[in-house]
C-alpha positions as CSV (number, residue, x, y, z in Angstrom):
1,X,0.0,0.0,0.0
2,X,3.1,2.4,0.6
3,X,4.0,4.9,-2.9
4,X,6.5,3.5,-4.9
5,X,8.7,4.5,-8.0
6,X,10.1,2.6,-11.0
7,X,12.3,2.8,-13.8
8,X,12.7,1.3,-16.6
9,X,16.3,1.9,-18.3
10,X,18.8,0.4,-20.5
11,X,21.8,0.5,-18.3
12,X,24.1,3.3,-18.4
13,X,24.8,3.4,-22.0
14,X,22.4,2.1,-24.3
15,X,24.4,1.0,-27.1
16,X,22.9,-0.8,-30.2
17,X,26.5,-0.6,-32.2
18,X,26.1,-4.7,-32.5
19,X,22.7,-5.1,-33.2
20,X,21.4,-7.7,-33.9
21,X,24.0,-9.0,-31.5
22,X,23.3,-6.5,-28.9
23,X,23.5,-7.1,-25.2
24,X,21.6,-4.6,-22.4
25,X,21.2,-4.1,-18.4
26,X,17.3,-4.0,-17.5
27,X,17.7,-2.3,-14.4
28,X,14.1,-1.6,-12.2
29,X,14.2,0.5,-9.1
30,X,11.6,0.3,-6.4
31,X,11.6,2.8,-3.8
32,X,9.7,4.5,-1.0
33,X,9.5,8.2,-1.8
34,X,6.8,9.2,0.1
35,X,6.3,9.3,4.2
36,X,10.1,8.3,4.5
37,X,10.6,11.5,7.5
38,X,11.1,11.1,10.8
39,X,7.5,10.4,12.5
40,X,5.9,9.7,9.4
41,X,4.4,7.0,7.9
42,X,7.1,5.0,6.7
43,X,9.9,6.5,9.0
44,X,13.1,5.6,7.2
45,X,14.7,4.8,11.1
46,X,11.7,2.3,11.8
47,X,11.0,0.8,8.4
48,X,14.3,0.4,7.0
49,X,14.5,-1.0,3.6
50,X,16.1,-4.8,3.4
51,X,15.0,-8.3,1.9
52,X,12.1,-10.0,3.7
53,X,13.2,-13.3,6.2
54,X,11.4,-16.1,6.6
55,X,9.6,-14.5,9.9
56,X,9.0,-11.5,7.7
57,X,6.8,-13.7,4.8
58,X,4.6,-15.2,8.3
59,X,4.6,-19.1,6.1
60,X,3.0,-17.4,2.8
61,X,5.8,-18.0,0.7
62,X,8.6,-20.9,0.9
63,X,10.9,-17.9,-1.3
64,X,11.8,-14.9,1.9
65,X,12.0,-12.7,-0.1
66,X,9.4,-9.2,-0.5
67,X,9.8,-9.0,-4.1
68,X,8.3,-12.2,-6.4
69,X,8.9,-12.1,-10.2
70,X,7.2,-15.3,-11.8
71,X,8.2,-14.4,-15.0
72,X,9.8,-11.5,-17.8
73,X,8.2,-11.0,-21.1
74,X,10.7,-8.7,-23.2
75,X,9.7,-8.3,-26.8
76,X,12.8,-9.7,-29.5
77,X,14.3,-10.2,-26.4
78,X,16.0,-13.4,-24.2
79,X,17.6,-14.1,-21.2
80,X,19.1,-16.3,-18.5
81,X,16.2,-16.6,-15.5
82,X,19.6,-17.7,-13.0
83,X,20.9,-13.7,-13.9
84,X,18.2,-12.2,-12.5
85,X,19.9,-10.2,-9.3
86,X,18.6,-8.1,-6.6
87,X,20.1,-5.2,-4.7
88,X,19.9,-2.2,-2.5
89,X,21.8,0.6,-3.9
90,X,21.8,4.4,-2.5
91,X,18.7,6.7,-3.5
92,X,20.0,9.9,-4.1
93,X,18.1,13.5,-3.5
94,X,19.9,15.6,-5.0
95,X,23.9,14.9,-4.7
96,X,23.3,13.5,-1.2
97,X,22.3,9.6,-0.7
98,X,19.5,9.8,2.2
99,X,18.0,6.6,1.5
100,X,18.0,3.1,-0.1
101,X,16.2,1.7,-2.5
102,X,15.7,-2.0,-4.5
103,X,17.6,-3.0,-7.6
104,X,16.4,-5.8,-10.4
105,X,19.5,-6.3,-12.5
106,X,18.7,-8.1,-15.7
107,X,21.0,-8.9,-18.3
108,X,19.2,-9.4,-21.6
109,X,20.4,-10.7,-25.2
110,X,18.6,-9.3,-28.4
111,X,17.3,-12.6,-30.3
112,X,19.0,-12.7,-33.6
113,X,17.8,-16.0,-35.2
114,X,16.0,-14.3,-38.2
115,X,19.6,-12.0,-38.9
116,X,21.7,-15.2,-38.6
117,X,20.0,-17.7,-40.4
118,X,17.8,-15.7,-43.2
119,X,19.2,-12.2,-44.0
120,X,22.9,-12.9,-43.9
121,X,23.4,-16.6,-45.5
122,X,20.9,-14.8,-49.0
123,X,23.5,-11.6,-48.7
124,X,26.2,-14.0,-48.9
125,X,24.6,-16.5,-51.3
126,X,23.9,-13.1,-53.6
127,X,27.8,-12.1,-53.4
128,X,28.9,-15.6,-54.7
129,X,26.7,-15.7,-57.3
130,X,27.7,-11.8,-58.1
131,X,31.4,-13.2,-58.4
132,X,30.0,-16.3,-60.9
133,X,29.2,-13.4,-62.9
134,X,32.1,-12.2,-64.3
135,X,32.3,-15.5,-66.5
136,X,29.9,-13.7,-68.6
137,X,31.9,-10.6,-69.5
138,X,31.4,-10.6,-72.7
139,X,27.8,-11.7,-73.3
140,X,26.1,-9.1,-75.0
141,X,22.5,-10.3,-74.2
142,X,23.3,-10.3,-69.9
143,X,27.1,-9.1,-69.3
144,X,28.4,-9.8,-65.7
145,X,27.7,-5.6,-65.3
146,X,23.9,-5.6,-65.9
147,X,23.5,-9.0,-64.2
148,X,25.8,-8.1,-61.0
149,X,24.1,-4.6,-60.7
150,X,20.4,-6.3,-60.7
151,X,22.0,-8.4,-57.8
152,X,22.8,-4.8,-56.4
153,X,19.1,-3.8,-56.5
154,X,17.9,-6.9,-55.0
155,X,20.6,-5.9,-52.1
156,X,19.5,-2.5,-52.3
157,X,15.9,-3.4,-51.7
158,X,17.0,-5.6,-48.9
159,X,18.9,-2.5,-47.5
160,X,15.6,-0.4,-46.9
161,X,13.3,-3.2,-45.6
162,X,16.0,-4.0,-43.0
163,X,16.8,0.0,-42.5
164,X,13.1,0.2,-41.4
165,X,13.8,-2.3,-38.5
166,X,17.1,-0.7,-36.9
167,X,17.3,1.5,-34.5
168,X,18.0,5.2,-35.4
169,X,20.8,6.3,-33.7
170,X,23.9,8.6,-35.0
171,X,26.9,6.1,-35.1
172,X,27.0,2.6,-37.6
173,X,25.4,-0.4,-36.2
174,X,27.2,-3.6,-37.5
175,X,24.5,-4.5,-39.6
176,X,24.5,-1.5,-41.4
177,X,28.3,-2.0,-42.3
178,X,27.8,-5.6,-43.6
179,X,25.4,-4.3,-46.1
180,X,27.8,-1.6,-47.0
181,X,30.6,-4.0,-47.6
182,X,28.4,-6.1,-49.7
183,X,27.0,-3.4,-51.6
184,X,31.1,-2.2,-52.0
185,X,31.9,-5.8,-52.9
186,X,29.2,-5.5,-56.3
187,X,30.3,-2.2,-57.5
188,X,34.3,-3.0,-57.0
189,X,33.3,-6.8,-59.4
190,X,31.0,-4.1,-62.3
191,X,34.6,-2.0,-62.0
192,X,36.7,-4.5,-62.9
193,X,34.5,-6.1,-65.1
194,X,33.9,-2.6,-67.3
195,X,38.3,-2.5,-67.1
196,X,38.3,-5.9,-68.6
197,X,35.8,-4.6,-70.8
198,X,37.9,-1.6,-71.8
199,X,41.4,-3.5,-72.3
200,X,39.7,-6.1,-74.8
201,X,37.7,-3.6,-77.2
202,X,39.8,-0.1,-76.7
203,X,43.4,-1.4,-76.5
204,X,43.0,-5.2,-78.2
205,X,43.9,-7.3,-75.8
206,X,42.5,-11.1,-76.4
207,X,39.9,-12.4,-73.9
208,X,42.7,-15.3,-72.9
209,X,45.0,-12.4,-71.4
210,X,42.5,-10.7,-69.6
211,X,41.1,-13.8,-67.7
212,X,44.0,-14.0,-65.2
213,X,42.4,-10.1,-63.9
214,X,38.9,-12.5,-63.8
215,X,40.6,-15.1,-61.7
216,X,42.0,-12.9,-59.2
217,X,38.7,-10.2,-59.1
218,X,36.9,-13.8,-58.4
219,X,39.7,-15.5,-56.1
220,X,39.8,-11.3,-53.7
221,X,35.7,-11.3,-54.1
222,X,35.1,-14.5,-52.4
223,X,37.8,-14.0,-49.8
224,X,36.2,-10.3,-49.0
225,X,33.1,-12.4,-48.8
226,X,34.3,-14.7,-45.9
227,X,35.5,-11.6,-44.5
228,X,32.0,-10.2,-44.6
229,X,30.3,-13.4,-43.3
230,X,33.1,-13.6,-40.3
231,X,32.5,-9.5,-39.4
232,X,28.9,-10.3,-38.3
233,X,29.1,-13.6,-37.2
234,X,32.8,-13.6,-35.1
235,X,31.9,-11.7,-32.3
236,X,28.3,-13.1,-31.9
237,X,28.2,-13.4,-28.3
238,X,26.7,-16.6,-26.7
239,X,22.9,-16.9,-25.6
């Protein structure tokens, strides 16, 4: 029946810079604001603030403890029940700490499953099949450059359905740089491909001499792949 605050915050520093990989502090404070004077209702020297006993919960509950959470229901959202912590920290008025007040500490991990196994193995599969392309340099009904950059428009498309789901904030989320590298992957394969282009029909060069620039474009553009794959999936943390 006594008047009670709580927040809600993301720890300290809400940082989304991994997403969808982030990790975040749920933090709720409970605390008597109200009637905590001397000779008042909830005299801080009288009632002071602790966890419950055993003589405190009078047999209701085998758990001694005044605070009961059953259960946690955060949105795209998991966590490990056994992390759930409680604690009385200071409760400040001002600069000076007068009172106490409860703590529920919860570390929570963003769930990533749709990211991990959907978004990023189609990116990847898209690349590789981007780098298959260049075998077609010189097809004049779908060259590698028209059929690479309609693999850039898919990706491009992907970009702005997945834009629509991050969180706006005014540094680069990891996400947001994997689809920049595989956006920078496409337009360095059309680059090379309109060179190869150029050295065979401007300067004469025969198609056998300017395979070896293929091979290597082919050989760096799946490596850069691997590299993109490993950026968002090496420092996953674990659930």
């Amino acid at each position: 029946t006594c008047m009670y605050s709580a927040v809600l915050f993301q720890g300290d520093h809400f940082n989304v810079e991994e997403f969808p990989h982030d990790q975040h502090d749920l933090k709720l404070k409970i605390g008597i604001l109200a009637h905590r004077k001397q000779c008042s209702r909830w005299d801080s020297v009288v009632y002071q603030l602790g966890l419950a006993t055993s003589d405190d919960s009078r047999g209701s509950t085998k758990v001694p403890y005044g605070l009961v959470v059953e259960h946690v229901t955060i949105p795209d959202f998991t966590y490990d029940p056994a992390s759930l912590m409680f604690d009385f920290i200071p409760l400040y008025f001002g600069e000076q700490a007068r009172d106490v007040c409860l703590q529920v500490h919860l570390p929570v991990h963003r769930i990533s499953g749709h990211y991990d196994r959907s978004i990023m193995p189609m990116l990847a599969l898209l690349n590789f099949i981007a780098v298959t392309c260049l075998t077609r340099n010189f097809d004049s009904a779908t060259a590698s450059t028209e059929t690479i950059l309609s693999i850039a428009f898919v990706q491009v498309g992907i970009r702005l359905t997945i834009d629509s789901h991050l969180p706006s904030v005014g540094y680069p989320i990891k996400m947001q740089k994997v689809l920049n590298h595989c956006f920078l992957l496409l337009c360095a394969l059309v680059v090379e491909s309109n060179f190869v282009f150029t050295l065979v029909t401007k300067f004469d060069w025969e198609i056998p001499e300017t395979d070896r620039f293929d091979i290597a474009a082919a050989v760096a553009a799946t490596l850069y792949n691997v590299y993109i794959l490993l950026l968002y999936y090496v420092r996953k943390p674990e659930k």
